[in-house]
PDB file with one MODEL, atoms N, CA, C and O in Angstrom:
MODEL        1
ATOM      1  N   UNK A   1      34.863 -38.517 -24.913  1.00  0.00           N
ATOM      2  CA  UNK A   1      33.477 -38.769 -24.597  1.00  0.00           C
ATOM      3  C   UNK A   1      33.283 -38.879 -23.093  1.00  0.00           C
ATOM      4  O   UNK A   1      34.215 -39.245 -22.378  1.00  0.00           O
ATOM      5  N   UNK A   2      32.163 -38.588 -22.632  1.00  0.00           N
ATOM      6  CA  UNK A   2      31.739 -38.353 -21.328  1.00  0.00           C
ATOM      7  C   UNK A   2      31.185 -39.567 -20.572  1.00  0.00           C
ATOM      8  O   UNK A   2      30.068 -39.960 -20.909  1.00  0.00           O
ATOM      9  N   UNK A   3      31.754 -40.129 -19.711  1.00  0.00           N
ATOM     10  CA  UNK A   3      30.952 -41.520 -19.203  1.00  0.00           C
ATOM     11  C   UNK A   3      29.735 -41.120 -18.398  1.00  0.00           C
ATOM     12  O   UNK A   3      29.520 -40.001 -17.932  1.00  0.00           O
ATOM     13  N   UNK A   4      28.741 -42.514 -18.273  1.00  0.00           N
ATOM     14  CA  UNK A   4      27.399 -42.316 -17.978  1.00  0.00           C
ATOM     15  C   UNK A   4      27.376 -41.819 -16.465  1.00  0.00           C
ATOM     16  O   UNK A   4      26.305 -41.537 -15.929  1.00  0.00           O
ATOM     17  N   UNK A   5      28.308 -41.744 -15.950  1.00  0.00           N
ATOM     18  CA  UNK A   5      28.600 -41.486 -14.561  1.00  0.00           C
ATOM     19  C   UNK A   5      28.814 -39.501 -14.292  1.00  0.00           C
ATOM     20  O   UNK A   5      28.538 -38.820 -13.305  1.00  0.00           O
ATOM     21  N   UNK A   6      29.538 -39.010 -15.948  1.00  0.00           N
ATOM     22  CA  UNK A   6      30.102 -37.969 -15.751  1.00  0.00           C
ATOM     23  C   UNK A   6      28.678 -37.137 -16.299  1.00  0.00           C
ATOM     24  O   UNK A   6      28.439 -35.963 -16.016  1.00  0.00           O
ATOM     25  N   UNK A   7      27.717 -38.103 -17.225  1.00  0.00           N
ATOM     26  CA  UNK A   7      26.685 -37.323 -17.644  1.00  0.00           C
ATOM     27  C   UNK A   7      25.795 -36.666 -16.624  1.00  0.00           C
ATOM     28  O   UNK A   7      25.235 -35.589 -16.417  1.00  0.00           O
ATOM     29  N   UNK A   8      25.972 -38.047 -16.006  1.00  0.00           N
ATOM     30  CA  UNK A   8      24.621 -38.131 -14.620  1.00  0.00           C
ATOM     31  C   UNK A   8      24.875 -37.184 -13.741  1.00  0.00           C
ATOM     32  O   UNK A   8      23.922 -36.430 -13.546  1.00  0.00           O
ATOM     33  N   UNK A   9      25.757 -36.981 -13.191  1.00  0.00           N
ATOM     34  CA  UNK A   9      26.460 -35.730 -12.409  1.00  0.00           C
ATOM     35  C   UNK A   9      26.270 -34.260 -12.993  1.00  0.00           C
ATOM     36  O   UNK A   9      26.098 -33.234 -12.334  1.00  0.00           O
ATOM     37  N   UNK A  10      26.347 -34.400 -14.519  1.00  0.00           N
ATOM     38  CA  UNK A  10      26.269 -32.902 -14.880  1.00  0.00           C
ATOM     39  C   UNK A  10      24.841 -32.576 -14.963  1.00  0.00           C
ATOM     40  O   UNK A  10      24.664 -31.360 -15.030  1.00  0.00           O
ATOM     41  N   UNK A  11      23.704 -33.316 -14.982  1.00  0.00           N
ATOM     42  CA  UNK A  11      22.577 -33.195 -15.189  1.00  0.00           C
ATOM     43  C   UNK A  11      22.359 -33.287 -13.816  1.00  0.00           C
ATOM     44  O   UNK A  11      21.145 -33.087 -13.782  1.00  0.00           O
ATOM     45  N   UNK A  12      22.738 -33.468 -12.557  1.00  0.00           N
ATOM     46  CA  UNK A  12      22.206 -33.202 -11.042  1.00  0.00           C
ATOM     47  C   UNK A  12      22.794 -31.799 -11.092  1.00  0.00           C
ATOM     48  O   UNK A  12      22.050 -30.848 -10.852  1.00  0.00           O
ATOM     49  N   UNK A  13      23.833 -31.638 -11.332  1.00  0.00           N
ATOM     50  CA  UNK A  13      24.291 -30.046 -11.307  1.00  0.00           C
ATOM     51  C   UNK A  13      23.112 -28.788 -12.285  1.00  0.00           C
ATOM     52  O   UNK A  13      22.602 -27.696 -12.033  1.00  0.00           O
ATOM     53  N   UNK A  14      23.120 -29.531 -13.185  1.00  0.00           N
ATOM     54  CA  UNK A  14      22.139 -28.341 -13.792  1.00  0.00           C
ATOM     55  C   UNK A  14      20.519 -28.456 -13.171  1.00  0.00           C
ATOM     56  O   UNK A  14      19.895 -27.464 -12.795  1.00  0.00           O
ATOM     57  N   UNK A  15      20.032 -29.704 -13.145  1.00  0.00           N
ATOM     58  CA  UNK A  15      18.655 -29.238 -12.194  1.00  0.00           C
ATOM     59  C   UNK A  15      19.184 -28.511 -11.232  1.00  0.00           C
ATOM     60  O   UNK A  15      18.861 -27.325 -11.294  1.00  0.00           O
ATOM     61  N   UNK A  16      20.058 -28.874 -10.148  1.00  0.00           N
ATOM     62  CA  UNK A  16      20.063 -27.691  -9.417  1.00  0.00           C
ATOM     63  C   UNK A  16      20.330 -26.328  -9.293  1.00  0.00           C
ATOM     64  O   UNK A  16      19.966 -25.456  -8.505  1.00  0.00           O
ATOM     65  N   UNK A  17      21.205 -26.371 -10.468  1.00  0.00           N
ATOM     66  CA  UNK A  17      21.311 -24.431 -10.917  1.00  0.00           C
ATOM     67  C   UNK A  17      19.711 -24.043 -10.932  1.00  0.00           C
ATOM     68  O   UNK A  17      19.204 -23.067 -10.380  1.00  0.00           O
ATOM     69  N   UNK A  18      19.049 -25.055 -11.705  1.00  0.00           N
ATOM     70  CA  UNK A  18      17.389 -24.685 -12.095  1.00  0.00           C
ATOM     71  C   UNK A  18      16.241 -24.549 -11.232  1.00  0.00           C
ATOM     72  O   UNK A  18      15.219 -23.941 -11.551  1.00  0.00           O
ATOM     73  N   UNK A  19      16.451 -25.175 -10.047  1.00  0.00           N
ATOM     74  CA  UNK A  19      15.490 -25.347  -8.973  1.00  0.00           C
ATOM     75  C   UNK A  19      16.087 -23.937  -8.259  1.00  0.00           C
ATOM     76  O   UNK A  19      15.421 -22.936  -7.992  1.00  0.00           O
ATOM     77  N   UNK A  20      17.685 -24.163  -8.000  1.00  0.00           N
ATOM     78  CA  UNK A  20      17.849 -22.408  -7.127  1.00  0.00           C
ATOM     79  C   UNK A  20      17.045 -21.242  -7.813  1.00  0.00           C
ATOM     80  O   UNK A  20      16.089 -20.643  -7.320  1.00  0.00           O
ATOM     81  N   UNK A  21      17.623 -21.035  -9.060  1.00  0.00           N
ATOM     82  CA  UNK A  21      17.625 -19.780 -10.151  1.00  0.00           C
ATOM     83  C   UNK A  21      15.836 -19.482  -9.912  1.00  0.00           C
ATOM     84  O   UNK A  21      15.360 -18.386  -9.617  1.00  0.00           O
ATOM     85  N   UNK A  22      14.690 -21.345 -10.226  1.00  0.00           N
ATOM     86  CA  UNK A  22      13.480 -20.986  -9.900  1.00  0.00           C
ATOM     87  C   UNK A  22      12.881 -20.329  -8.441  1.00  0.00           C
ATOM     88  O   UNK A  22      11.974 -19.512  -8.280  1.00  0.00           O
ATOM     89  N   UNK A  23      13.653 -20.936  -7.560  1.00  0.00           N
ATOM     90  CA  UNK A  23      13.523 -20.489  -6.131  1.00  0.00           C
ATOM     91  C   UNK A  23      13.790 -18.894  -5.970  1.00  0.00           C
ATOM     92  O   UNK A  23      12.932 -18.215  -5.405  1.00  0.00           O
ATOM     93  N   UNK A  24      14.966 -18.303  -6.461  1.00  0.00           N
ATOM     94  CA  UNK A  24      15.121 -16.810  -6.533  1.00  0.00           C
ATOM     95  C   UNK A  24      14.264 -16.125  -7.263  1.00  0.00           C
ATOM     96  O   UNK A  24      13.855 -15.059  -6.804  1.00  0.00           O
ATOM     97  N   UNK A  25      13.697 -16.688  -8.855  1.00  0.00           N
ATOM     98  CA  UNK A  25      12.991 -15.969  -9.453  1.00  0.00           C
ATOM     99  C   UNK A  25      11.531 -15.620  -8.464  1.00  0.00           C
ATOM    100  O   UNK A  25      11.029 -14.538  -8.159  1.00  0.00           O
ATOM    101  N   UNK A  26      11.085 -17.177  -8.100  1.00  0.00           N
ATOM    102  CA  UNK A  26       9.609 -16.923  -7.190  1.00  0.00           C
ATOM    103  C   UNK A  26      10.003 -15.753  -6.038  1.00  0.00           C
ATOM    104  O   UNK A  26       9.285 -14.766  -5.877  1.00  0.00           O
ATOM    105  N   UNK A  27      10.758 -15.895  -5.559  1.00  0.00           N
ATOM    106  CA  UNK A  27      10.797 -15.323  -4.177  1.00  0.00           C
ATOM    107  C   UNK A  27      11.054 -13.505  -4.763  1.00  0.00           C
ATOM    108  O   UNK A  27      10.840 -12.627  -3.928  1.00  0.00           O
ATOM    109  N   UNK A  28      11.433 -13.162  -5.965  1.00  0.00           N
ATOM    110  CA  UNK A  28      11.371 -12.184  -6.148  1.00  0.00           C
ATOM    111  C   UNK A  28      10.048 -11.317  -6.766  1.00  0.00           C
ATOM    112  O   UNK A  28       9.551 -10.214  -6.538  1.00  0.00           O
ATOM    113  N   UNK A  29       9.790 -12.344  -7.596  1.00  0.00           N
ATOM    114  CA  UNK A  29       7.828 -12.267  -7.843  1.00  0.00           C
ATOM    115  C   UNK A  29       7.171 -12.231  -6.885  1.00  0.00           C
ATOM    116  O   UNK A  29       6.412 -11.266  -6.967  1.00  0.00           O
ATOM    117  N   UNK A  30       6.968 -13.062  -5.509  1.00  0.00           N
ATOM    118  CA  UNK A  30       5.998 -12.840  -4.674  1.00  0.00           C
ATOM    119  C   UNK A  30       6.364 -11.595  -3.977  1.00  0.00           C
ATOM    120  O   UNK A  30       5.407 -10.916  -3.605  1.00  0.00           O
ATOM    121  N   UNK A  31       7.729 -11.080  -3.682  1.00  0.00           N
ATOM    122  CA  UNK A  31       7.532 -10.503  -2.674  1.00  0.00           C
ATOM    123  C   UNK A  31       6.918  -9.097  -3.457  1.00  0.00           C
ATOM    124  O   UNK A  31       6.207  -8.254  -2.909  1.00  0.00           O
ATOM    125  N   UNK A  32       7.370  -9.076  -4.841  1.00  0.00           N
ATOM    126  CA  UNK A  32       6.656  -7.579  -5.632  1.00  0.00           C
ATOM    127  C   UNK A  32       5.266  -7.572  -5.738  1.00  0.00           C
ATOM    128  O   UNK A  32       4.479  -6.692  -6.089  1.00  0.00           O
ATOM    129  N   UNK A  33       5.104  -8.820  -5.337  1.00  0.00           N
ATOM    130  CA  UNK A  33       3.098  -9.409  -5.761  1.00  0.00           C
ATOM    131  C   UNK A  33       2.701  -8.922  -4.466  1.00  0.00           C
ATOM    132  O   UNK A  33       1.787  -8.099  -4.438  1.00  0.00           O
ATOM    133  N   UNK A  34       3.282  -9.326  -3.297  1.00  0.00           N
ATOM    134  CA  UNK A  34       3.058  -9.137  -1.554  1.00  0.00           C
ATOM    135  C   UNK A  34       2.554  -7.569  -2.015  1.00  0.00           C
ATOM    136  O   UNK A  34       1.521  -6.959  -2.291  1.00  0.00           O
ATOM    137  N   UNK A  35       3.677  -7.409  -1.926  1.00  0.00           N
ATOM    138  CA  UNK A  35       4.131  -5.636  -1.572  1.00  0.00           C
ATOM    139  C   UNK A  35       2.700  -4.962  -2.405  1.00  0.00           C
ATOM    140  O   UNK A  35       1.829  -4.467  -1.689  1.00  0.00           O
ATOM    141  N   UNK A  36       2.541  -4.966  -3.649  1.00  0.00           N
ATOM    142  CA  UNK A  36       1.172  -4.524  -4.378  1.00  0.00           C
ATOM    143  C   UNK A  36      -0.196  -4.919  -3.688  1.00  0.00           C
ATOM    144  O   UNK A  36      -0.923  -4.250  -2.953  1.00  0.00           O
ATOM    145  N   UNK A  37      -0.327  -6.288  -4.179  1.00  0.00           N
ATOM    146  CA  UNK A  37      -1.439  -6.534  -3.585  1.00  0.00           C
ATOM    147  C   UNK A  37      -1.653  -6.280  -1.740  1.00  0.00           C
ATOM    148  O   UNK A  37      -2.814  -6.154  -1.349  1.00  0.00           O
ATOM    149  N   UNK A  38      -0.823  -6.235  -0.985  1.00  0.00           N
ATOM    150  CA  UNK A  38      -1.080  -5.862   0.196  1.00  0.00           C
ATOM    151  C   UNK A  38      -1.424  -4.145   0.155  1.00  0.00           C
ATOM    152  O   UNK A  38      -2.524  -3.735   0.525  1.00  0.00           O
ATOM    153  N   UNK A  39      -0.414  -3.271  -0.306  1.00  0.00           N
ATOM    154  CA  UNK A  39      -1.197  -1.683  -0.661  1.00  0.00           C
ATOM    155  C   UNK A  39      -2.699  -1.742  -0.886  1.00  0.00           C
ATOM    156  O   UNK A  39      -3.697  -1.214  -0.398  1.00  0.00           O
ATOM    157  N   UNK A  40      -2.449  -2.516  -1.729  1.00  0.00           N
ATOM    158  CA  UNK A  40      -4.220  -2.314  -2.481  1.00  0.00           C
ATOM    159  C   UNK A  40      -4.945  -2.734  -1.716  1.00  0.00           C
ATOM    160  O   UNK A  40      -5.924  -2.097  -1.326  1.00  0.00           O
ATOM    161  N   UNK A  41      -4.510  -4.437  -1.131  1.00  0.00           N
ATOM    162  CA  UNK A  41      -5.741  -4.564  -0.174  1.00  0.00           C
ATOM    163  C   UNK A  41      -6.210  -3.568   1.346  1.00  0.00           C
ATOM    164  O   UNK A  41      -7.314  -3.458   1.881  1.00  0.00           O
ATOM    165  N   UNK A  42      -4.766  -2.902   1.746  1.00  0.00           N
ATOM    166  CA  UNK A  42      -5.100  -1.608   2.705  1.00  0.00           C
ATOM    167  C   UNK A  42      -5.932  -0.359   2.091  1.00  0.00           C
ATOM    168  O   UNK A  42      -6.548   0.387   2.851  1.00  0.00           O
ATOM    169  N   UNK A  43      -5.929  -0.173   0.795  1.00  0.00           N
ATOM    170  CA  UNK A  43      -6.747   0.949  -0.272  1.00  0.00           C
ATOM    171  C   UNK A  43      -7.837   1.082   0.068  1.00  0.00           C
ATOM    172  O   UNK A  43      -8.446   2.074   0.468  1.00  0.00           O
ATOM    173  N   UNK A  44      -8.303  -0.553  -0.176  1.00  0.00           N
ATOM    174  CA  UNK A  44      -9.829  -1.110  -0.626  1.00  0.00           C
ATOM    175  C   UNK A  44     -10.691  -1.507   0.952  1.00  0.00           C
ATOM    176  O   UNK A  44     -11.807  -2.008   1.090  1.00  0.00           O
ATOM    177  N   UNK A  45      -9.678  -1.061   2.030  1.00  0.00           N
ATOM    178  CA  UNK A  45     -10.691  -1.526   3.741  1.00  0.00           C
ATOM    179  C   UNK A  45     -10.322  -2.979   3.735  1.00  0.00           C
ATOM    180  O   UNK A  45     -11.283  -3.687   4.035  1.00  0.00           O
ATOM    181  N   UNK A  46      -9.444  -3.498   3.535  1.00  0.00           N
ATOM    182  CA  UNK A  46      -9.124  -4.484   4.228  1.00  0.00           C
ATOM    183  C   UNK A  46      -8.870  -5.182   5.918  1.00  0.00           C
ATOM    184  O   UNK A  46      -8.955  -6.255   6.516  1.00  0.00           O
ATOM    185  N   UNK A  47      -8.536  -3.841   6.133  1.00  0.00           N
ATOM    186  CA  UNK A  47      -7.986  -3.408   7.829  1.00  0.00           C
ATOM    187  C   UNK A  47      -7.097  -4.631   7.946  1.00  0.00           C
ATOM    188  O   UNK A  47      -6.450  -4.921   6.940  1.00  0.00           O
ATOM    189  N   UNK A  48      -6.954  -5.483   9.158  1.00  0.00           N
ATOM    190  CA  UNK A  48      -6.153  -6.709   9.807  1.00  0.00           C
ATOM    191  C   UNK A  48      -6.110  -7.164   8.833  1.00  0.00           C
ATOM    192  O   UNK A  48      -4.945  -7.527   8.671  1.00  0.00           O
ATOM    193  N   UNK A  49      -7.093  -7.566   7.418  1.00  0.00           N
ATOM    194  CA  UNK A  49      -6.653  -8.985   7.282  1.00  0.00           C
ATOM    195  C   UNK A  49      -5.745  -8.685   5.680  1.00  0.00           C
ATOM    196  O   UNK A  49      -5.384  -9.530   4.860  1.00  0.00           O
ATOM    197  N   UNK A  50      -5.594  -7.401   5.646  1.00  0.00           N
ATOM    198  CA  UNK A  50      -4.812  -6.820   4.477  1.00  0.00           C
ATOM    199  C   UNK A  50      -3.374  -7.609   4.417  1.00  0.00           C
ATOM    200  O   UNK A  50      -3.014  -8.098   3.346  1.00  0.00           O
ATOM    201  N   UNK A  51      -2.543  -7.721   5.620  1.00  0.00           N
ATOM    202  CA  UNK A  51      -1.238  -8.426   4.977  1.00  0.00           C
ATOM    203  C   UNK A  51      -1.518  -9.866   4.422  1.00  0.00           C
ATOM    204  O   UNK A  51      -1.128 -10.304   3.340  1.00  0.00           O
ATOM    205  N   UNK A  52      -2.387 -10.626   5.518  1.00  0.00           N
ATOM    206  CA  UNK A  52      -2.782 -11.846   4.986  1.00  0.00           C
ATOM    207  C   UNK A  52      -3.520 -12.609   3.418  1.00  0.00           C
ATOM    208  O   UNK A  52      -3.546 -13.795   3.089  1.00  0.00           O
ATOM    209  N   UNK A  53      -4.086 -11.322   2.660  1.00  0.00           N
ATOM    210  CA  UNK A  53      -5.077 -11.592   1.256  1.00  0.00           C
ATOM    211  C   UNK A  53      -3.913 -11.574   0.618  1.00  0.00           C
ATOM    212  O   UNK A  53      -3.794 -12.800   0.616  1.00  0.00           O
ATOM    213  N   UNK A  54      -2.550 -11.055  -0.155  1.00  0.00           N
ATOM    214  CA  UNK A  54      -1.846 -11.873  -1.145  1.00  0.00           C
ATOM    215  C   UNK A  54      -1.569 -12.828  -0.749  1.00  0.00           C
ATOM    216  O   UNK A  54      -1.504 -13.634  -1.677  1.00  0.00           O
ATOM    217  N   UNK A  55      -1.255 -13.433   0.539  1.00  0.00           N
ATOM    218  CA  UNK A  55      -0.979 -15.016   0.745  1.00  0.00           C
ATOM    219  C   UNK A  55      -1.981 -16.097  -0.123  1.00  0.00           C
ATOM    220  O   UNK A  55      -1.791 -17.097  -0.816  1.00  0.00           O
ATOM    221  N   UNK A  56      -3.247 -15.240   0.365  1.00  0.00           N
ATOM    222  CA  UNK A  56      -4.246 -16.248   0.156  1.00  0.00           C
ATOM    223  C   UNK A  56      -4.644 -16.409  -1.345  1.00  0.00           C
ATOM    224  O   UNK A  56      -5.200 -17.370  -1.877  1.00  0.00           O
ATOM    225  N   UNK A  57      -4.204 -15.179  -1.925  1.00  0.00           N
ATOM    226  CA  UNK A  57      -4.325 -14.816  -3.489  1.00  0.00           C
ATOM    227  C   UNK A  57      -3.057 -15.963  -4.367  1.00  0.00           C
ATOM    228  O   UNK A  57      -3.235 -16.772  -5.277  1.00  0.00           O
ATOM    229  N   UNK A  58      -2.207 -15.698  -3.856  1.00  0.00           N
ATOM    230  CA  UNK A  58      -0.809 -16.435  -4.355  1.00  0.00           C
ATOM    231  C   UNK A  58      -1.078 -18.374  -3.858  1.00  0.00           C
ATOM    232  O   UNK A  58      -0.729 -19.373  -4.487  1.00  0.00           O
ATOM    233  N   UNK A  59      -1.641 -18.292  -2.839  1.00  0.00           N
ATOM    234  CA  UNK A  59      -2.087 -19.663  -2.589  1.00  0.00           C
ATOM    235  C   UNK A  59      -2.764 -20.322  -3.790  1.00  0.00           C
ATOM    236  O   UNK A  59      -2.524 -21.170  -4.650  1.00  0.00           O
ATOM    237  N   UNK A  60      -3.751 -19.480  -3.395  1.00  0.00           N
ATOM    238  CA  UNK A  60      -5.086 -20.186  -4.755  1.00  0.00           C
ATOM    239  C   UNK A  60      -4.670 -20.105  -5.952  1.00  0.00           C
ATOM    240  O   UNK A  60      -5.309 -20.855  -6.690  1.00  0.00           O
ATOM    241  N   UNK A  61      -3.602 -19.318  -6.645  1.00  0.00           N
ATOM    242  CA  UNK A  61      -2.955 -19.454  -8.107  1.00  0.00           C
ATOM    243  C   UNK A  61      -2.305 -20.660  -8.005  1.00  0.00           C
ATOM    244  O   UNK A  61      -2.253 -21.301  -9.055  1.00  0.00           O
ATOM    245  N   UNK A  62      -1.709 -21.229  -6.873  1.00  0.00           N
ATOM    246  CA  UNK A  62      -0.605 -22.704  -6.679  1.00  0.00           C
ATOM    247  C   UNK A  62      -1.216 -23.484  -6.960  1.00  0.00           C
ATOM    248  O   UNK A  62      -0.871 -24.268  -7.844  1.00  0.00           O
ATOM    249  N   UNK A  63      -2.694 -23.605  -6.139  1.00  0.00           N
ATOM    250  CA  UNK A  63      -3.709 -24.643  -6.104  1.00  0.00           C
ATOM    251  C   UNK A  63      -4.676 -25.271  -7.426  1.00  0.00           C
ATOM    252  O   UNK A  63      -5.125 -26.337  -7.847  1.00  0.00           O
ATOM    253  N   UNK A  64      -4.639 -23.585  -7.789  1.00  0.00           N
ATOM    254  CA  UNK A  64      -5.764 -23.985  -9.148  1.00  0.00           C
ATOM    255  C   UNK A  64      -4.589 -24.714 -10.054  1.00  0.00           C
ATOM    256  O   UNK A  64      -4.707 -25.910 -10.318  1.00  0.00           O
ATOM    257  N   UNK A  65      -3.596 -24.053 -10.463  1.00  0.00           N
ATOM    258  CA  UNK A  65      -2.592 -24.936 -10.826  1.00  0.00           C
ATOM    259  C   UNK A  65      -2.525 -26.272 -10.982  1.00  0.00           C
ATOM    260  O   UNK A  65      -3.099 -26.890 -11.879  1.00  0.00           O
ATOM    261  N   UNK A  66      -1.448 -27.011  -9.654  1.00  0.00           N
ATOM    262  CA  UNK A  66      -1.345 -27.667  -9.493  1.00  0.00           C
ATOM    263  C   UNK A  66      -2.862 -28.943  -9.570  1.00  0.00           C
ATOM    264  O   UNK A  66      -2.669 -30.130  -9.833  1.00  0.00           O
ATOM    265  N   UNK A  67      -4.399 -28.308  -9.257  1.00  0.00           N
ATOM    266  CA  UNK A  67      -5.491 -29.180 -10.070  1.00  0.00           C
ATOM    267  C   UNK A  67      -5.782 -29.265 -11.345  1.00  0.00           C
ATOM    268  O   UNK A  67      -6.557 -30.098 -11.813  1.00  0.00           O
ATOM    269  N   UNK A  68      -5.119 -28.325 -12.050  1.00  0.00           N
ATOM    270  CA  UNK A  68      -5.068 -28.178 -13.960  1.00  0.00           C
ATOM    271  C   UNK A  68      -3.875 -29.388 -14.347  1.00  0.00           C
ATOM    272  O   UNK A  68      -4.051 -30.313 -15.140  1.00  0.00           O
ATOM    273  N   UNK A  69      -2.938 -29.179 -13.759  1.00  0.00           N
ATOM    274  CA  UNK A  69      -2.219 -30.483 -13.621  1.00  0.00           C
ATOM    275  C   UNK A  69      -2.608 -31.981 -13.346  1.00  0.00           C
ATOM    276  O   UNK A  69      -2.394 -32.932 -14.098  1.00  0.00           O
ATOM    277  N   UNK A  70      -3.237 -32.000 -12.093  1.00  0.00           N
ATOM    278  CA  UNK A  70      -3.711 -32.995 -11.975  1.00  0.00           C
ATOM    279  C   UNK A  70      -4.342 -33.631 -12.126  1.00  0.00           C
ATOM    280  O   UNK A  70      -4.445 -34.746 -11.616  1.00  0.00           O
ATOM    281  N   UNK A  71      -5.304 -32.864 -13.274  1.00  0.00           N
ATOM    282  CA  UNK A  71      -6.694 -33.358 -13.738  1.00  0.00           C
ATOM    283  C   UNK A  71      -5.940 -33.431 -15.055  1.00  0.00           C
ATOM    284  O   UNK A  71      -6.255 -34.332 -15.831  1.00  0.00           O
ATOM    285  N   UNK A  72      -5.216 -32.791 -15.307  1.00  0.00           N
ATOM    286  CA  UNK A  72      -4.480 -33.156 -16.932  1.00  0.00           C
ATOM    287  C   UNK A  72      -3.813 -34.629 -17.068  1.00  0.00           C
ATOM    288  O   UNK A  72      -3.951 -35.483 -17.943  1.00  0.00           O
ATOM    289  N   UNK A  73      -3.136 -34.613 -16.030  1.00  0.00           N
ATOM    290  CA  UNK A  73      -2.562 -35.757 -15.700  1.00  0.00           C
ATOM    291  C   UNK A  73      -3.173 -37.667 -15.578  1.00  0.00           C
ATOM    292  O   UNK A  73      -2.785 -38.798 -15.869  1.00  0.00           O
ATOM    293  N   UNK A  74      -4.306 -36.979 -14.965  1.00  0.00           N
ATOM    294  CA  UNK A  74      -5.711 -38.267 -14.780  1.00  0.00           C
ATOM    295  C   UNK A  74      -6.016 -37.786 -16.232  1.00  0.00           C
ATOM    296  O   UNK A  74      -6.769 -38.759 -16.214  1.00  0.00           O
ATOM    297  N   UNK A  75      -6.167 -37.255 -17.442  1.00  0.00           N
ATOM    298  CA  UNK A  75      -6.589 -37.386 -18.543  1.00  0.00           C
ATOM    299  C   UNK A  75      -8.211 -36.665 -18.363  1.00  0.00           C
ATOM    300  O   UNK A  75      -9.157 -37.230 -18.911  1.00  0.00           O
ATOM    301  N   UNK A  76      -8.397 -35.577 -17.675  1.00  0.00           N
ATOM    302  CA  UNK A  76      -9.107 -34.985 -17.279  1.00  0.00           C
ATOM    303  C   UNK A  76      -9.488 -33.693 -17.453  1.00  0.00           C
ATOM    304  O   UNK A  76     -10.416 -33.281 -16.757  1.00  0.00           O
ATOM    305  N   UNK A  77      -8.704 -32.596 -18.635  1.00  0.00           N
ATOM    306  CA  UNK A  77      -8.625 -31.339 -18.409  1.00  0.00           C
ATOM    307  C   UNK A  77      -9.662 -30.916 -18.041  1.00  0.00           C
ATOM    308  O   UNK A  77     -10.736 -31.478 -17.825  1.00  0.00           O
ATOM    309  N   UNK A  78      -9.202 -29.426 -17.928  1.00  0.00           N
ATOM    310  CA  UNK A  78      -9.934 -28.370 -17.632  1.00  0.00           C
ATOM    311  C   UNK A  78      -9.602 -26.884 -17.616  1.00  0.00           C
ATOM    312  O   UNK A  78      -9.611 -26.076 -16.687  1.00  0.00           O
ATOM    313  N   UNK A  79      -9.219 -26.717 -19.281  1.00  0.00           N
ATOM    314  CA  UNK A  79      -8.481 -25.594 -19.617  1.00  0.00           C
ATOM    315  C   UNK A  79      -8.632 -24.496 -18.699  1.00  0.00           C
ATOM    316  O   UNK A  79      -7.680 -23.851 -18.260  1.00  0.00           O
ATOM    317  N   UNK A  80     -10.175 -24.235 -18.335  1.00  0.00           N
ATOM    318  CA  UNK A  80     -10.486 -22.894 -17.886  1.00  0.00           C
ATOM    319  C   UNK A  80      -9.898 -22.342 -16.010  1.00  0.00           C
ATOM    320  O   UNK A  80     -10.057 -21.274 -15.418  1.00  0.00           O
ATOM    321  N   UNK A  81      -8.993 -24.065 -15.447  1.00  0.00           N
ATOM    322  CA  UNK A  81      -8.769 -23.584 -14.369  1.00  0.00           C
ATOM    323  C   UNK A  81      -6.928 -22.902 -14.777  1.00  0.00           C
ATOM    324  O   UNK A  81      -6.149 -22.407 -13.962  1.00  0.00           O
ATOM    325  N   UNK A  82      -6.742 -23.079 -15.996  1.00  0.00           N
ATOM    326  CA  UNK A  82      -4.907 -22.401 -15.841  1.00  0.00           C
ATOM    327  C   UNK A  82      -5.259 -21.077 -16.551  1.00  0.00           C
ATOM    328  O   UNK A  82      -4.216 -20.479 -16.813  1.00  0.00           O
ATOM    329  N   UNK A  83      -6.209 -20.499 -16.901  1.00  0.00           N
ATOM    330  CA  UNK A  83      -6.801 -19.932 -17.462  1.00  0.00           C
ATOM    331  C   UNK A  83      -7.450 -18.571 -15.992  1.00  0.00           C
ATOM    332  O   UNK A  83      -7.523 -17.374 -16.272  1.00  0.00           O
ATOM    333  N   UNK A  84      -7.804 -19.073 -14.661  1.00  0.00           N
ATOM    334  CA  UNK A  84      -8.167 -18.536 -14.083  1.00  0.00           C
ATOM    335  C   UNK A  84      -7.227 -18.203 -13.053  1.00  0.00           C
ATOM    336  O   UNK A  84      -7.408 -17.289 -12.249  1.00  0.00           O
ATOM    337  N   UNK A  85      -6.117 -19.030 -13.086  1.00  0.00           N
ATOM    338  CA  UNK A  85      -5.138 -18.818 -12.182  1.00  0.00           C
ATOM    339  C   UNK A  85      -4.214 -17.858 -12.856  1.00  0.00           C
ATOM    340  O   UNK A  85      -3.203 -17.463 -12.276  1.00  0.00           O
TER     341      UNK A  85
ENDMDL
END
C-alpha cells in the first residue's frame, strides 16, 4: 500500500503531466486559430489590424468563459454566454 505522502506526490506529478499536455494542446489550437483567422481577417480588409483580430477573438472566448464560470459559481448562470463563446 501506498503512504499518504507517496499518494500526494503522485497526484502533483499527474496534475502536472495535465497542465503541460493542456499548455501544448492550447498552444497548438491557437496558433492553427492565429494562422486562419488572421488569412481571413487580411481577405475581408482588415489591413494593420489583421494580425491583431484573432488575439482579440481568442481573448473574448477566455473572457466570456471564464464570466459563465463566474456567474455559475456566484449561483448565477447564464447558459447563453458558454454558448456564445
Amino acid at each position: 500500500m501506498r503512504s499518504a505522502a507517496g499518494a500526494a506526490r503522485l497526484q502533483r506529478i499527474l496534475v502536472a503531466v495535465v497542465v503541460v499536455g493542456a499548455v501544448v494542446i492550447a498552444a497548438i489550437g491557437f496558433a492553427g486559430s492565429y494562422t486562419a483567422v488572421r488569412d481571413l481577417a487580411e481577405r475581408k480588409g482588415f489591413g494593420a489590424f489583421a494580425p491583431y483580430f484573432p488575439i482579440g477573438v481568442d481573448a473574448g472566448i477566455v473572457v466570456l468563459l471564464a464570466l459563465d464560470l463566474l456567474l455559475t459559481w456566484i449561483r448565477i448562470p447564464f447558459p447563453l454566454l458558454r454558448q456564445t463563446a
